[in-house]
N, C-alpha and C positions, 0 to 999 in steps of 0.2 A: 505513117505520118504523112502530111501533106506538105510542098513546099507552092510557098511564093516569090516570083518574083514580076514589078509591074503590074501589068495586066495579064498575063500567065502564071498556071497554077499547072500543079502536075505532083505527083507521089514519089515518097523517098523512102528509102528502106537503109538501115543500117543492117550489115553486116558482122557476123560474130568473128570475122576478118578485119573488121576495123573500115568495109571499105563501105561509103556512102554513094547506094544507087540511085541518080534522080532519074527516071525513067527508065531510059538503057543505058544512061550514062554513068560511068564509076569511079570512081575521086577517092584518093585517099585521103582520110582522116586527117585535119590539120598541115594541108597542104595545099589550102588556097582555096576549097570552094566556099569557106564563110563569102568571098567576094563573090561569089557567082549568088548567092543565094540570103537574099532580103531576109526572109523568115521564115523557120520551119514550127507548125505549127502541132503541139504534140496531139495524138491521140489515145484513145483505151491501149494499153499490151496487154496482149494476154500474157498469163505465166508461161516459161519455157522450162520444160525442162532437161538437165544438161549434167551427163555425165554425172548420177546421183551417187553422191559418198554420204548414206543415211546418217545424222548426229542425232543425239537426244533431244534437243532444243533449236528452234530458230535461231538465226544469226544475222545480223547485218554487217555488213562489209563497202568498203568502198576498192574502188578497181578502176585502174587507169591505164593506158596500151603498153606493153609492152615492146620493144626494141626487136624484131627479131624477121630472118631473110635476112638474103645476099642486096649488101647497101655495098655505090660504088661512090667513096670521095677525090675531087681531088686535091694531091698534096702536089708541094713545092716537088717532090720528085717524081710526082707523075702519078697519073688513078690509080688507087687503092683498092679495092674489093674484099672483103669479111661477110661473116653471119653472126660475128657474136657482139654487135654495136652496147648490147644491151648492159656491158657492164658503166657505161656512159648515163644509164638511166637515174632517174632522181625521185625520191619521194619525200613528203613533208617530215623536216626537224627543225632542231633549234636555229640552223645556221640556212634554213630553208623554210621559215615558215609563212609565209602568204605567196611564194612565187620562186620559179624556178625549178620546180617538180615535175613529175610529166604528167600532161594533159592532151585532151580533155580526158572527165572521166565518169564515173558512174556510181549509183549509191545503191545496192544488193541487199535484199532480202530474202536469204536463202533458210526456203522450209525444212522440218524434220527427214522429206522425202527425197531432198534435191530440186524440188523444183524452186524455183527463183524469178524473181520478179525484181525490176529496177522500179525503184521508187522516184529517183532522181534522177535524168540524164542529160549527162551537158556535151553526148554527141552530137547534140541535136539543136545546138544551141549558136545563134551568131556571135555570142561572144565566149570566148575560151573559160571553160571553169570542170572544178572541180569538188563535188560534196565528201565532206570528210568528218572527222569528230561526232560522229553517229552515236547518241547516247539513249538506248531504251529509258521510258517512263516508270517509275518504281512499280505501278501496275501491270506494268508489261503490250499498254495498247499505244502509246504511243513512240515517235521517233525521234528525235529532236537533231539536228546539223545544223552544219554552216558547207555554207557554198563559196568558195575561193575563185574569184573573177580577175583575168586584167582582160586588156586590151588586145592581146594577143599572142602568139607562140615565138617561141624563139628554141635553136638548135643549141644543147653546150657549148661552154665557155671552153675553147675561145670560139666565138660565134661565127666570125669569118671562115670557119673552116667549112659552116655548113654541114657538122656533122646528123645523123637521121635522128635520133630523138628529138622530141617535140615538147617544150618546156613553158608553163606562163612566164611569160617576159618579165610582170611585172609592171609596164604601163598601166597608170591606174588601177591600180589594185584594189581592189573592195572582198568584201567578204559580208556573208547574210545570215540570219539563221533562219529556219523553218521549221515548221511540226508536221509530220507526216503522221494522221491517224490512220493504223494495220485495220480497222475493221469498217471504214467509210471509202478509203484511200483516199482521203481527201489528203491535201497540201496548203498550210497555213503558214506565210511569210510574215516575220515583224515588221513591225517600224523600223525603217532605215532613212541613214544618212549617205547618198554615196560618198564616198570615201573612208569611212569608218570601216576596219576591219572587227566585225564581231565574230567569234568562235568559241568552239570548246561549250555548247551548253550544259550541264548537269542538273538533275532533277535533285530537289532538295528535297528532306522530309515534312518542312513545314507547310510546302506548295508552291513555293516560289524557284525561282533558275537562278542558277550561280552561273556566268560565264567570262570569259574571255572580250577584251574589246581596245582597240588603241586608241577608243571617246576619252578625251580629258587626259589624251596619255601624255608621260615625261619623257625627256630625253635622257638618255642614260646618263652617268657621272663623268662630268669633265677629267680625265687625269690623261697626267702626262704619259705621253708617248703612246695612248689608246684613242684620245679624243671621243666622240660623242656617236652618238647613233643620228642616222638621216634624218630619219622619223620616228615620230613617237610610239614606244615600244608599247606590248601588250599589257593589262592590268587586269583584276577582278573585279565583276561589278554583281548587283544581284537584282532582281526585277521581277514582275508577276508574268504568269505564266503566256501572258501576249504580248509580255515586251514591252508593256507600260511600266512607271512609278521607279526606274532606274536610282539604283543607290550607289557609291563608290564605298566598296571593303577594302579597299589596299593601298590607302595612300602611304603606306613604308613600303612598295615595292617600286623602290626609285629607280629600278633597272627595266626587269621584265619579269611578269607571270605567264605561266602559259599549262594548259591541260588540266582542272582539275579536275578530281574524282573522288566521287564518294564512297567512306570507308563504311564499311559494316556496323561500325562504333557509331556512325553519325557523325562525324565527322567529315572532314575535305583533307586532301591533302593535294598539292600541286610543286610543277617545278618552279622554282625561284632564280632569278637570276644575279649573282651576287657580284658587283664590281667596284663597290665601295672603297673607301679609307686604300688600305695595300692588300683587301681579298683578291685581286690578279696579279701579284707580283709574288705568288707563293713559289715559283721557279721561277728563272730570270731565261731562260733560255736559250743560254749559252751567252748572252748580253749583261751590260750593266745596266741597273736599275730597271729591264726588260721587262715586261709582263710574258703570261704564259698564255697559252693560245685562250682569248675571252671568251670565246663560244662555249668552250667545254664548260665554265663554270655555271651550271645547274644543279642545285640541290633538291632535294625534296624536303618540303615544311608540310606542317597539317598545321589545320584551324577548327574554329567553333564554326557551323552552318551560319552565321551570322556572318563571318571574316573577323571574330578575332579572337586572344587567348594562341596568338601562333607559336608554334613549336618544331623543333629540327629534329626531322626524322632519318634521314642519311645525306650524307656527304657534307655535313656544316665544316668540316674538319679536315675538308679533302685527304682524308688515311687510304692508305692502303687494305685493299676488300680480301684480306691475306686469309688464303684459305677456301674460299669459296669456287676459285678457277686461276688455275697457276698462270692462263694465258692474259688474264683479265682483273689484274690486281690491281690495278692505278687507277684513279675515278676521273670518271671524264665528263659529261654532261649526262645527269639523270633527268631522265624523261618519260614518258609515256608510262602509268598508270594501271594497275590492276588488281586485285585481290582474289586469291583462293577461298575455297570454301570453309576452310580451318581456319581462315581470317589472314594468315601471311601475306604479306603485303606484296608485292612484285612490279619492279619497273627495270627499265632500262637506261644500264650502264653503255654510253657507246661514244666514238669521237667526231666531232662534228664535221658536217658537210661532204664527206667522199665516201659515206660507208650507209647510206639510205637508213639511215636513223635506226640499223640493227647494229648488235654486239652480243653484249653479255648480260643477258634476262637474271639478274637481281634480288629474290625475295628472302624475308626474314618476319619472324613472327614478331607480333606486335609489342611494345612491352609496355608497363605502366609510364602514366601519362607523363611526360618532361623526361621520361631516358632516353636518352638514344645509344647510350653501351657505355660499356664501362672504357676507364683511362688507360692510356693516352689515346688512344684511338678514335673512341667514341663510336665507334663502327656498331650497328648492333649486332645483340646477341644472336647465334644461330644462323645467322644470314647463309645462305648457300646460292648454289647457279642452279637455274630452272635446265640447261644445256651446257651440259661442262665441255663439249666439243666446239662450242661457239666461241669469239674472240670479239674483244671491244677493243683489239688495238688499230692503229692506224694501219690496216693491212688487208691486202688476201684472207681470205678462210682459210684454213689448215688445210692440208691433204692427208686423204686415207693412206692407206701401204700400196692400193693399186693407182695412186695418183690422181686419185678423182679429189675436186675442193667441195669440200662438205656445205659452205654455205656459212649462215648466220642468222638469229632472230633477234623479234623483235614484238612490238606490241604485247603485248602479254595480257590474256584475260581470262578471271576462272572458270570453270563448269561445275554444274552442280556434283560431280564426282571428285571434286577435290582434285581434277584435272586443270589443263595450261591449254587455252587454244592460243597459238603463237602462229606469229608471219614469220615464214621462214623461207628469207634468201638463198637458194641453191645455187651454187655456183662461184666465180671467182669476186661477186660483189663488194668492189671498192672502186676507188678511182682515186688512192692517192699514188702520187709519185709513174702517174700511168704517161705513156705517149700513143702514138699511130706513126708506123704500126709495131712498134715493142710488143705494145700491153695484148693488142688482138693476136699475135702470132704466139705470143706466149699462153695463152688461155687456151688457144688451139681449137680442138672440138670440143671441149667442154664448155659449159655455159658461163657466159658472162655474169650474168644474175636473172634471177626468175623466181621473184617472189611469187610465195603461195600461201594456204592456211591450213595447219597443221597442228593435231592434238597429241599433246603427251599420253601416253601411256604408263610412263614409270615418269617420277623425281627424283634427283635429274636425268634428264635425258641424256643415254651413254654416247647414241649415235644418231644420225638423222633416221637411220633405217629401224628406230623403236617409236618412228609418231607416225599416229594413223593421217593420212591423206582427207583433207576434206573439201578443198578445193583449190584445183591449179592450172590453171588452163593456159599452155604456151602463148597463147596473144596478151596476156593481161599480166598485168601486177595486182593480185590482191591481197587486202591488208588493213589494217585495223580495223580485228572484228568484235563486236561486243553480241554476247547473248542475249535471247531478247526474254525475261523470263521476272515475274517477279521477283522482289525482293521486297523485305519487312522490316525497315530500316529506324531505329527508335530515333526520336526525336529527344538530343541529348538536354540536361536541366543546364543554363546558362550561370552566372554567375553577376549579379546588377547590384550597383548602387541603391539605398533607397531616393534616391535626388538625381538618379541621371549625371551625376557629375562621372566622371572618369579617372580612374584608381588604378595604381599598381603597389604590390604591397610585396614584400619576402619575408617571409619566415625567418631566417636565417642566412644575410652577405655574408656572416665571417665563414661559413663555408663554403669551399668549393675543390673542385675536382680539376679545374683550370687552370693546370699549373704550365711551367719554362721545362718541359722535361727532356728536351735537347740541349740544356746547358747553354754556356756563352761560348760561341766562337765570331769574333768581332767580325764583321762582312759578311758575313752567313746567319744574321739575324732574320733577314726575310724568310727563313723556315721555318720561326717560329711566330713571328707574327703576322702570318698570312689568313691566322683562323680566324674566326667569328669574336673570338674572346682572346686577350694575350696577359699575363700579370708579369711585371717587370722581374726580369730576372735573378736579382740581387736584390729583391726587397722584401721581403716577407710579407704575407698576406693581412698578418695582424695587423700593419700600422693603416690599413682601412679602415677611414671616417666616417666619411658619407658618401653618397650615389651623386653623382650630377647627371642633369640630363640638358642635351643638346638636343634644338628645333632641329629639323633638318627642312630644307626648303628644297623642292622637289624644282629639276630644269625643265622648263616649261614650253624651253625654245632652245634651237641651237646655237644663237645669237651669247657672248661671253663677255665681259669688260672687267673680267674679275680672276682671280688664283686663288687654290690653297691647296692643301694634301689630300684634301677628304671627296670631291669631284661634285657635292654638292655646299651652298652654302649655309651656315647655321646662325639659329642666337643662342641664345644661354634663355634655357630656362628658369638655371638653379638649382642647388644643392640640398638636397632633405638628407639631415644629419642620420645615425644609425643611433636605434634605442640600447638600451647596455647591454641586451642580449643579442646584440646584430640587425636586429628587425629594423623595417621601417615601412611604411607607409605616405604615399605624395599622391596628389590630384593632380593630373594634367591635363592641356586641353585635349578635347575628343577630336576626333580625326586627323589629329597632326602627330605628321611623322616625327620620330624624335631617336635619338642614341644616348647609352648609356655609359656611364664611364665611373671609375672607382677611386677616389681622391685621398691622398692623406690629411694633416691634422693641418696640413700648411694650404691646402686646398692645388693641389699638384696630384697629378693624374698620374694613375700608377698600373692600373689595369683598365683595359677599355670592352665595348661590345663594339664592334664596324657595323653591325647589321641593323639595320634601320629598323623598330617596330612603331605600332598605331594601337590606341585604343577605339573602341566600337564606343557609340555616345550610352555612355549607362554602364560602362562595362567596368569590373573591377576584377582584373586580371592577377592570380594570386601564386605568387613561386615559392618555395618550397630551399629555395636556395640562392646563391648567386656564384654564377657560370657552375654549376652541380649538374651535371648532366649527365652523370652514370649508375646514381645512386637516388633514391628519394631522403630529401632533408627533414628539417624539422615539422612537426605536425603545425597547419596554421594556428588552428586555436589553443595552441600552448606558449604563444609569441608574443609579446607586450604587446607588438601593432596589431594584433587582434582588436582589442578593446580603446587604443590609438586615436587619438582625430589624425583626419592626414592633413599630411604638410603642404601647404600651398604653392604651386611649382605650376602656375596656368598665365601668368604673365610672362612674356618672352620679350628679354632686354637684347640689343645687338653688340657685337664680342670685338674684342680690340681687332685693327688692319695694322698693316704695316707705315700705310700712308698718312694714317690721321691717330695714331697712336706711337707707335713706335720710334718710327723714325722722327718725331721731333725730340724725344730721349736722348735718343743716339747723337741728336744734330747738336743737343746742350749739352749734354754729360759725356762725350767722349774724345771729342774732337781734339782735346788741348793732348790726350797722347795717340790717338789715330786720327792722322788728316785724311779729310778726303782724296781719294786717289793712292791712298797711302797702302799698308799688306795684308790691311783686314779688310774687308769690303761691307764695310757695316750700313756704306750710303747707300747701297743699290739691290732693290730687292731681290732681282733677277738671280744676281751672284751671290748674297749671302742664303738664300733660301732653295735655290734650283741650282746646284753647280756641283753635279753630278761626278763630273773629272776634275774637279777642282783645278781648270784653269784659271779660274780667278784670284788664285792663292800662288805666290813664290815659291822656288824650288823648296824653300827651308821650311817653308809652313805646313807642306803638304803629305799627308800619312800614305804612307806606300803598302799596297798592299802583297804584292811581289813581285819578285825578283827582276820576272818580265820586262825584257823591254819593247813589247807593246804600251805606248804611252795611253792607251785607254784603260784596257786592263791593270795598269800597274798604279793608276791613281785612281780608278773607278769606284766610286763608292756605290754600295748596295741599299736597299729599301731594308729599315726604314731610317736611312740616314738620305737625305734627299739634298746634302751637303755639307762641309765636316763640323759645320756650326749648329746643323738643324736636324734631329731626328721628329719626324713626322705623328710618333707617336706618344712619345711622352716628352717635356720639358726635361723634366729629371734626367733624362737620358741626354741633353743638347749643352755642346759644348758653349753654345752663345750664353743659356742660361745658369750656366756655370760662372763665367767670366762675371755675369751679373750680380751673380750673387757670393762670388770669394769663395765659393767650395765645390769641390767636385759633389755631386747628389746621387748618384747613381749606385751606390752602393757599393761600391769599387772602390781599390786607391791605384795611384797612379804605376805603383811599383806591380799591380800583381798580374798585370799579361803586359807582354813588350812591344805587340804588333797592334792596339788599341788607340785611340785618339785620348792626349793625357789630359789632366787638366794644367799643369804647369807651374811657373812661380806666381808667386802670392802675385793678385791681382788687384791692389785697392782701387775701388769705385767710389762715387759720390752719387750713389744712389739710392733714392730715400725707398723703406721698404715697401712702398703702395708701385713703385714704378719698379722693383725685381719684381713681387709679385704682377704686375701686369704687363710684361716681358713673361711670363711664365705662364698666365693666361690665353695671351696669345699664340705663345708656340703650343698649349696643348688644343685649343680648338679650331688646331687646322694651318694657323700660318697666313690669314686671309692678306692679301696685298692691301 
């Protein structure tokens, strides 16, 4: 390569040392000569080749430096010196994905022979980047990425220490995609926007890309004590193959999408980011009303090649993966994508941000369409660990009997041998609970981490010493690799409207498999409505009427003037009754996110879905049940709404507040026996709807929940009671709405647990029954101020 700077020119050579020679001069890597050097201009490379570990197929890979040498820091107690910096090193996850990884890096295409050729290189580059997300063309000729850019490098956090990895900062973050064609070597960039992070391309069957991008993106779901994201998170969008005619497929993923991949079935499947309603308060974390660490919550969903017909394919349920790997039973963020050639699907289970996006490799064979396992679990069938020595907990690798740390993977991707090529961290790779120099003295001569790519030989993998070696070169981290090899991928039959309108239709609500199968224990509710789906726990499923369906209105901005329980805001679509055999069928509009919920005869919410979904415009999405997710339901065309008009549910009305509904109720109908200021706090929405410890209630009013005398703990209420008036999730279940309406509704009485919130003595009101019921409308859509 040539470099410029001014009016001198002169030649640059990188190093498989990492070091950049401009002349005779030698600069390390990401430590200052972007400023010496205006622009390096590429030229031809020839292939190199390097340490050849022969594989049946091509591969692409991406590879970023490696941590490694005697680095000296100083600390508060005087300089430091080590070699094993490297367990500090970072690569792209969920709680790292456009920045913060190590950089700069490189995009690999390594032949059946060993030799290899960088298609992409951003050692060479004035601005810090990294190409990743490398997805072969279903033909096999071409290469599709994205190129991850900021502004510049930065040392781990904490930064002031100055410690030697070299990480994107983060400044102006962009991200690109490209086509690299293997038999021109040509390199083709989309249209871009700087600032738009686009990633994650996938080749679809019908010719167009499915990918990744934060154009148009939202901000994640307002809730308490999590708040919102900086920026706007990633989504799906789908487009022609140069980047023109962009479509949005996921306006229900009001959080984050990220990685998709395509399944053998024809289909997609990707991770989902779920932080809706109370899906992060499924553990409180030693805290009241706490959420549990938000990063971890990634599932995987599949869809139609279009984006839609979505469906949960693990972790909707966050269960425990009991059985698959004793070390790695709790689900943490699933991610990264892959499938064997028996079609088993495989991703990674792992815990965000300190373990380089390895853990515990995941796979389970597919099952028919809407299962994802039988109850309570819903875990699927069969699921096993690609590496039962591997660990997805917050931690170190195990160690052998001779003391050595076995390491961890990661990425997962199959071969045509019904083989696993996996990244696999050697070493003590993590960095939670780490210091300097604790964590380096304690690693000792063993490696930090040093990722590499490695092929199964057996399922599962007993030890690291049963995967063949395919490439690992002490200067580099390499990792996520995809084979580069056709694939014959059917193009699945959709499911349309004759009129483009948009339909969802079930077979059969009165069944389902989504049951309270934890029982009632009063304060320990958020265990069980933490999932996707909850049915009141003392109500039987039978007194389901109809479906309602809630707008959801996607945050657009970080900017807020508003509350409720749910972190986005809604309307009410509307109620489509249920036919005598359960069925029903409703239109709603196309592209609008919306939630579902299961009402009785009184129109009072008894079971809900938190998970936002979208219809595709045309599409007439068809279940087999409602919340059934471990069994196939009724057959469609044995269902009255087979043959049905649907119900009209495409006009979206707006849903009672507190401010302009409620509390004039309260202001007329209550006051003569609670004043304001008085023991109930019915004037103030803050304390009758968020009051958590119920400091805004007297000693005598307030339910204890023990013994403790820590006064947080001992009056602390849990999710989904968000104060002792207002359960978040159903009206039925809130003592405000009780008082409303003269009777406890929960299905309870007030004698049968002692430690519950009661309903008490007879409560006459003078309220006419349009205003209970709308007191009970708005505590179930959310609670909005």
């Amino acid at each position: 390569m040539s470099w410029v700077f001014g009016g001198l020119s002169g030649t640059a050579v990188v190093g498989s040392d990492g070091l950049v020679t401009i002349d005779d001069l030698a600069l390390q890597t990401g430590t200052g000569y972007h400023d010496l050097i205006i622009s390096i201009e590429d030229e031809p490379k020839p292939p190199v080749v390097v340490d050849p570990a022969p594989g049946e197929q091509p591969i692409v890979y991406t590879r970023v430096p490696r941590t490694h040498g005697e680095h000296t820091v100083a600390l508060s107690s005087g300089e430091y010196t080590s070699d094993n910096w490297d367990y500090m090193d970072a690569l792209p996850e969920v709680a790292r994905q456009f920045d913060g990884f190590n950089a700069p890096g490189q995009l690999v295409l390594r032949d059946t022979d060993g030799t290899e050729k960088i298609i992409y290189d951003c050692m060479d580059k004035a601005r810090p980047c990294v190409p990743f997300d490398a997805m072969p063309s279903l033909d096999g000729s071409k290469i599709a990425f994205s190129v991850y850019s900021a502004n510049g490098l930065k040392p781990p956090w904490p930064e002031n220490r100055n410690y030697p990895p070299k990480q994107l900062n983060g400044s102006n973050a962009d991200a690109r995609i490209y086509i690299y064609d293997i038999a021109s070597e040509t390199l083709t960039a989309w249209p871009h926007n700087q600032g738009n992070k686009d990633i994650s391309p996938v080749w679809l069957p019908n010719g167009k890309m499915l990918f990744g991008s934060t154009r148009n993106g939202f901000y994640a779901p307002y809730l308490d004590r999590i708040g919102t994201s900086k920026a706007p998170e990633p989504r799906l969008f789908i487009a022609d193959l140069d980047g023109s005619n962009v479509v949005d497929i996921s306006p229900h993923e009001v959080t984050a999408a990220l990685h998709p991949y395509l399944l053998n079935s024809g289909r997609v499947a990707y991770s989902s980011h779920w932080l809706s309603h109370n899906l992060a308060y499924g553990s409180t974390n030693g805290g009241v009303n706490w959420p549990g660490t938000t990063s971890n919550f990634w599932s995987i969903m599949d869809m139609d090649y279009r984006g839609g017909d979505m469906t949960a394919l693990l972790g909707a349920h966050k269960s425990r993966l009991t059985g698959s790997n004793p070390r790695s039973n709790t689900m943490k963020a699933m991610h990264f994508l892959g499938q064997r050639a028996n079609n088993d699907i495989c991703t990674v289970n792992y815990y965000r941000a300190n373990n380089l996006g390895l853990g515990d490799v995941i796979c389970w064979p597919p099952a028919k369409h809407g299962i994802e396992g039988p109850a309570p679990g819903f875990v699927p069938s069969g699921h096993y660990s690609a590496a039962v020595w591997s660990t997805s907990e917050d931690a170190a690798s195990r160690k052998d009997t001779s003391g050595r740390y076995l390491g961890k993977v990661g990425w997962p991707e199959g071969t045509p041998d019904n083989q696993l090529l996996l990244s696999v961290g050697r070493g003590y790779c993590t960095q939670v609970a780490t210091g300097v120099p604790g964590t380096p003295d304690k690693i000792g001569d063993d490696i930090g981490c040093d990722v590499g790519l490695y092929k199964t030989t057996v399922i599962p993998s007993q030890s690291p010493d049963d995967l063949t070696l395919i490439v690992d070169h002490p200067e580099w981290h390499e990792f996520s690799a995809r084979v580069v090899v056709s694939r014959d991928i059917p193009t699945p039959a959709l499911t349309n409207t004759d009129d483009h309108s948009c339909q969802i239709t079930s077979s059969d609500a009165g069944s389902t498999d989504a049951l309270n199968y934890k029982g009632y224990v009063f304060n320990e509710q958020y265990k069980t409505v933490n999932n996707d789906g909850a049915l009141m726990e003392a109500v039987d499923h039978g007194e389901l009427a109809a479906i309602r369906f809630y707008e959801i209105i996607p945050n657009t901005t970080r900017s807020r003037n508003w509350d409720n329980s749910i972190g986005n805001r809604v309307k009410l679509l509307g109620d489509v009754p249920l036919l005598a055999d359960k069925s029903f069928k409703a239109e709603l509009p196309c592209e609008t996110p919306y939630i579902m919920v299961g009402v009785d005869a009184d129109g009072r919410a008894i079971k809900r879905d938190q998970v936002p979904q979208s219809l595709r415009t045309g599409e007439k999405r068809v279940c087999l049940g409602c919340h059934l997710h471990g069994e196939e339901g009724r057959p469609y065309e044995q269902s009255l709404a087979f043959n049905a008009q649907a119900f009209d549910l495409t006009k979206a009305m707006s849903v009672p507040t507190y401010t302009k509904d409620i509390k004039p109720i309260l202001d007329a109908k209550c006051t003569s026996c609670h004043a304001v200021g008085g023991d109930v706090p019915l004037y103030d929405y803050q304390n009758l709807v968020w009051d958590f410890s119920q400091k805004a209630l007297p000693e005598h009013l307030k339910v204890q929940m023990t013994s403790s005398t820590n006064e947080t703990r001992k009056y602390g209420l849990q999710r989904p009671y968000t104060s002792k008036y207002v359960n978040n999730m159903y009206a039925r279940e809130s003592l405000l709405y009780w008082k409303a309406a003269n009777k406890r509704t929960d299905g309870r009485t007030d004698d049968l647990y002692a430690d519950d919130i009661d309903f008490g003595a007879d409560h006459p009101v003078d309220l006419m029954p349009s205003e209970v019921d709308l007191i009970g409308e708005w505590l179930d859509s959310g609670a909005a101020e």
